[in-house]
N, C-alpha and C positions, 0 to 999 in steps of 0.2 A: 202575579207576574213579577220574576224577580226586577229590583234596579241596577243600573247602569253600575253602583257600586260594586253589588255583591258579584254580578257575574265577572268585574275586574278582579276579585278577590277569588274566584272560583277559578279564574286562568289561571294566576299565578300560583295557585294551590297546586295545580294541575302539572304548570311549567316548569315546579320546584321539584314536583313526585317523579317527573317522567326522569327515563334513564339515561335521557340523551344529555341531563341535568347535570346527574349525581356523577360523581366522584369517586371511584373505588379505589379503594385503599389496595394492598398489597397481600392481605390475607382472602379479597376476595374477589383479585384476579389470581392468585393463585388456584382457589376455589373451585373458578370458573372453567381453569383451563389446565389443573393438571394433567385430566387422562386425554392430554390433544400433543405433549410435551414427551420426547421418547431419547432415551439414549439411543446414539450410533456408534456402533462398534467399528473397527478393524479387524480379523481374526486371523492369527497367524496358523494357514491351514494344517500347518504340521505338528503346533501342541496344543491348537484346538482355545488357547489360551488369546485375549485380548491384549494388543500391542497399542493402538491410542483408542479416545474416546472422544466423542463431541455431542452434541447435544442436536436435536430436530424437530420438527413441528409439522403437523399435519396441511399442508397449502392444497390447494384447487381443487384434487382430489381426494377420496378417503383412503386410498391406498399408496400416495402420495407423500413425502417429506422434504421440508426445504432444510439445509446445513451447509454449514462453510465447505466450502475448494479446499481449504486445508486440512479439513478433518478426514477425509476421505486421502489424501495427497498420498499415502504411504501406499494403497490400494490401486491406486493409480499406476503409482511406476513401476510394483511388482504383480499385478493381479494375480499369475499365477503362487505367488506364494501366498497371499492374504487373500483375505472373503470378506463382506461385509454385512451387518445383523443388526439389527433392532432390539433394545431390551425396555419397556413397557414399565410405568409407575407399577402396574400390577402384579409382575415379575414375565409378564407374558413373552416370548424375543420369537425371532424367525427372520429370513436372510431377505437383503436386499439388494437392486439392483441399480448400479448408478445409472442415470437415463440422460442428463444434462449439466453442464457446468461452466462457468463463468471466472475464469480465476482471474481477470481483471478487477473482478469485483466483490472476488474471494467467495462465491456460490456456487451451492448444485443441487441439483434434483434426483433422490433415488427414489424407488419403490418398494412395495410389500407384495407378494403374492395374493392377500387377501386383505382386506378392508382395513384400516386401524383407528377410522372415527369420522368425526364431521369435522372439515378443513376448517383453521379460521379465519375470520375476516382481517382485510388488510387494508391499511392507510396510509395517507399522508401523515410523519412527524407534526408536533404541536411546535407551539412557537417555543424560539428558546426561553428558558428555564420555568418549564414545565416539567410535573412529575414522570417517568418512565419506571416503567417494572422489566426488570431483566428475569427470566425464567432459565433455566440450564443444570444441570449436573455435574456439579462442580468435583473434581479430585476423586472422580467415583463412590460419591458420597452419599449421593442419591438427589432427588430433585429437590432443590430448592428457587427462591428467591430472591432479587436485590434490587432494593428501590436507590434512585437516583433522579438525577437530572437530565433536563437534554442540553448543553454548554454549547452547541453552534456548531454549524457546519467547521468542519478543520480547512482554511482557507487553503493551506499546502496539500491540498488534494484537489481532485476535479470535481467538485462538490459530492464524492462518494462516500464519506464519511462525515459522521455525526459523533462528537465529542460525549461520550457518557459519563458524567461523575462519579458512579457507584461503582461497587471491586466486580470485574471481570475475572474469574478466574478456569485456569486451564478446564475443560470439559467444558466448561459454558458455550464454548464454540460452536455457534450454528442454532441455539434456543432461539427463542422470540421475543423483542424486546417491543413492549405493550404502552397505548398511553394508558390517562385514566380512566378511561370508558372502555378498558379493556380490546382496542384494536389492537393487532399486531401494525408496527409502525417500522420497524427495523430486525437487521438479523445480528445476534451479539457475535463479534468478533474478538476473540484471546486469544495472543499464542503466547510459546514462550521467551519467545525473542524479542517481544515488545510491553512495553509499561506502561502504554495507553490504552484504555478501555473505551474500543469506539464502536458503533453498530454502524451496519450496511441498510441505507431505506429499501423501505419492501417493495418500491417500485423499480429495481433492478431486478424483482424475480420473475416477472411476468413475462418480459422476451424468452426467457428458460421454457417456458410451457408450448414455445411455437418450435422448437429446437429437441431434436432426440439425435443420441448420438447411433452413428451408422453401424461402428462396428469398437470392441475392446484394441483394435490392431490400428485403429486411426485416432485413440483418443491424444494420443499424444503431439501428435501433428495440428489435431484442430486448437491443441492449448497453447502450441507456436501460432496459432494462424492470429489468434485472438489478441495475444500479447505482442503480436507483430504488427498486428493491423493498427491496436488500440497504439503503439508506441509511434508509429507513422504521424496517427492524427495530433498527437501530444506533440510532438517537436515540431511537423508544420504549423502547427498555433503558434508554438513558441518563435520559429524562424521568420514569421509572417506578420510577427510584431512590432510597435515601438520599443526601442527598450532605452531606459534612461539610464546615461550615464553619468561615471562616477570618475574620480581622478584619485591615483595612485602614485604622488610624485609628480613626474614631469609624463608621465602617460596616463590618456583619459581612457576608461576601460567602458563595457556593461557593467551596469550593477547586476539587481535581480533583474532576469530578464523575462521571468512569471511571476504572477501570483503567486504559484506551487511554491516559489522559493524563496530563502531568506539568506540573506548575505551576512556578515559577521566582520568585526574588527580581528583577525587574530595574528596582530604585531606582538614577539616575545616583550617582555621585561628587557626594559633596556638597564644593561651591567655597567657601571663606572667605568667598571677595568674594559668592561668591548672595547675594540678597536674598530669596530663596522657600525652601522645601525641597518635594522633591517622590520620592513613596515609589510603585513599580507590581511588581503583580505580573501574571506573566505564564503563559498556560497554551496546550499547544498537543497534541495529538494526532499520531500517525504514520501513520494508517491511511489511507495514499495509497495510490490507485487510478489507474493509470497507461490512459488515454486515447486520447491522440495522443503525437506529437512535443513537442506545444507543450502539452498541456494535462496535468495532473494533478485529479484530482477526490478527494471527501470526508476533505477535510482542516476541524478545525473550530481555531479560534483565540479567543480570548478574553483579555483583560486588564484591567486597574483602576487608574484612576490617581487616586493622592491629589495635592495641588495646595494649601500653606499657605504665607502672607505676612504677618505684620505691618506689613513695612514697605515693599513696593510699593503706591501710589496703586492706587486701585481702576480706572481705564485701562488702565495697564500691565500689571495684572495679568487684564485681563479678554483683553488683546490676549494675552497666555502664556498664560492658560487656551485662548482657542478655538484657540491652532496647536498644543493639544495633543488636541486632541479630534478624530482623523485616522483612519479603518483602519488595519489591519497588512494587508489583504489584495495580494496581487502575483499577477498573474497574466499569462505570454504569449498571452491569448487576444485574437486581430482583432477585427475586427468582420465576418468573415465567419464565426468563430466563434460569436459570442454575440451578444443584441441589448444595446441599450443601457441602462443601469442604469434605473428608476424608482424615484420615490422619496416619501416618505412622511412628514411631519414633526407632528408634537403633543406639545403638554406635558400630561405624565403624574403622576401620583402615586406616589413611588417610598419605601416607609419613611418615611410622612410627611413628605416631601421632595418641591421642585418639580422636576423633571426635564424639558428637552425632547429629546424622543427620536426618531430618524431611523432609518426601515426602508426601504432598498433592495434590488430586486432584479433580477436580468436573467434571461435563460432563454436555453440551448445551442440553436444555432440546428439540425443534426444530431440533436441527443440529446433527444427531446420529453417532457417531465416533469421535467427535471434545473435546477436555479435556482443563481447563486449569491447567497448572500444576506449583508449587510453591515447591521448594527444600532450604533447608538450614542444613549448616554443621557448627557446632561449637567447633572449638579445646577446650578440657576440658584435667581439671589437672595441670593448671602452674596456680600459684598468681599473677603474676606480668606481664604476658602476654597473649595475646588473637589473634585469626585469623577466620576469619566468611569467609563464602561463600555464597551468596544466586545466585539461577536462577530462574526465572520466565519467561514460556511463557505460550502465551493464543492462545486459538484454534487450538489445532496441535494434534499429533497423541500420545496416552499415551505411548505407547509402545517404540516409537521411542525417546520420548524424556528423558524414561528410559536409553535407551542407552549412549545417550548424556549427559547424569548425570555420568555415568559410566567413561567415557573416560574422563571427565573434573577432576573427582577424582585421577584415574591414572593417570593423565599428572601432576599433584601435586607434588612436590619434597620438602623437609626438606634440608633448605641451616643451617649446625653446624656451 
């Protein structure tokens, strides 16, 4: 009969061998999981040639792929000119069909006509800074991999994003990014318009699987429905908050008024020879929502500009005050994009202060519910001092973001 010893020494034998122990390195999750890892194509139907690429992974079922909202996004808004295919570590390819997507969350769901393997399994993230394996197809290179870190949820988002240390590069979008026991934990996210390498957790893909889309003639409305809905819930959090404030001069403003966002000093360089001084702060969010090619959506911006002179004439300084009274807003959208701004002008009552105030807005010509909206308020009536406010968000709900114009006004106070 063995002792109490040796059967302690026989678990831990046991506890150290088992898998749920060990550690796998990056050569042998690759190993485990290349032929589950697939390129997606774009196919531009008329040279038969591929326009973008991303990367995909076998989920829930075998005929099944999960990849980024973006990688797909060119297919989306032309289907009839582009197609979309599969091309296999093995060289195997054949066409697929999108079934589901999430572009709040930068996901979708396509399929195969026939089988491509055994799904893998999916988890919860490990704590931060634990190891992560990125898998993807990088630059049309063929499949590779890259190991990294997991650096923390990005606070300027709605906890959908997970910071990855290791290089993300174009095509990797949409692979699988694995812990060390080889779960799929997250989906890699790269584009080219961003220099953060972050992945999307795998628990965002699973509402995808109760969700098929009705018809190719409705997918573009259901991606307004989602980006309209999800931008509703975002600014009532923000509207329904405390927000702490901050003072700019003789007026106390909001700081950040979310998590999502981070406020900034950005007063110029004060010049000997100025005649003015002039003090802003500046606040901006990260919670982009990638679109199109050309377009980004629900990003909100905000800033405050103080504006004093003793000794510019009150011309001059009325001419410096209004070229400073401008949006931060930039955006690539045409005009077959979006319609054209309207716009709204009145002087208001701001903190016992005279204010006139300009509310513009356009509406996504595609995306039906979605505004970008551009507000600016400018103290009038002093010579020798000035106070601007501008906000700017794009792609969000007009109505809601009325409100949140509302409440940033009232939160404004007059320090004598």
């Amino acid at each position: 009969m063995p002792s109490y010893k040796s059967l302690l020494l026989l678990t831990l034998a046991w506890l150290l061998a088992s898998p749920q122990a060990m550690a796998l390195d990056s050569q042998a999750v690759f190993q485990r999981n290349e032929n589950a890892v697939y390129q997606v194509r774009v196919i531009n139907r008329e040279t038969g040639e591929k326009s973008t690429i991303g990367s995909g992974f076998i989920f829930d079922r075998p005929n099944r792929l999960a990849t980024n909202y973006h990688v797909v996004s060119r297919y989306i808004e032309k289907p009839d000119t582009y197609e979309l295919r599969y091309l296999a570590a093995g060289g195997a390819e054949g066409p697929l069909q999108l079934i589901s997507v999430d572009a709040v969350h930068d996901l979708a769901l396509v399929e195969s006509e026939h089988p491509l393997g055994i799904p893998l399994t999916t988890g919860a993230p490990p704590a931060k800074g634990a190891t992560l394996f990125a898998m993807g197809n990088p630059l049309d290179l063929g499949l590779t991999i890259a190991a990294g870190t997991n650096s923390g949820v990005l606070s300027q988002t709605d906890d959908s994003r997970i910071l990855f240390s290791g290089s993300l590069n174009p095509g990797m979008s949409g692979g699988p990014t694995f812990d060390d026991q080889g779960v799929v934990v997250g989906v890699n996210v790269s584009t080219a318009s961003n220099d953060i390498s972050f992945i999307v957790p795998a628990r965002y893909l699973q509402p995808l699987t109760a969700t098929r889309l009705a018809s190719p003639e409705s997918l573009l409305n259901e991606i307004a429905r989602q980006i309209h809905d999800y931008q509703v819930r975002y600014l009532q959090r923000i509207n329904t908050a405390a927000w702490p404030p901050t003072t700019l001069r003789r007026m106390q403003v909001p700081g950040a008024v979310s998590p999502t966002i981070r406020c900034w000093d950005a007063s110029p360089k004060v010049k000997p020879e100025q005649l003015y001084r002039r003090y802003s702060i500046s606040c901006k969010n990260e919670n982009d929502i990638y679109l199109t090619d050309r377009l980004e959506v629900g990003k909100i911006l905000y800033e405050y500009i103080w504006l004093e002179s003793e000794q510019l004439e009150a011309l001059r300084f009325y001419r410096l005050y209004r070229a400073l009274n401008s949006s931060q807003f930039s955006s690539e959208a045409s005009k077959d994009d979006v319609s054209r701004f309207k716009c709204d002008t009145q002087f208001v009552d701001v903190a016992g202060q005279n204010f006139k105030a300009t509310l513009c807005a356009r509406g996504y010509s595609n995306y039906p519910g979605l505004s970008d909206v551009l507000f600016s308020a400018a103290m009038v009536g002093n010579e020798h001092i000035g106070f601007i406010f501008n906000l700017d968000l794009s792609g969000t709900d007009f109505s809601t973001a009325q409100q949140l114009i509302v409440r940033f006004l009232r939160e404004m106070k007059w320090q004598p």
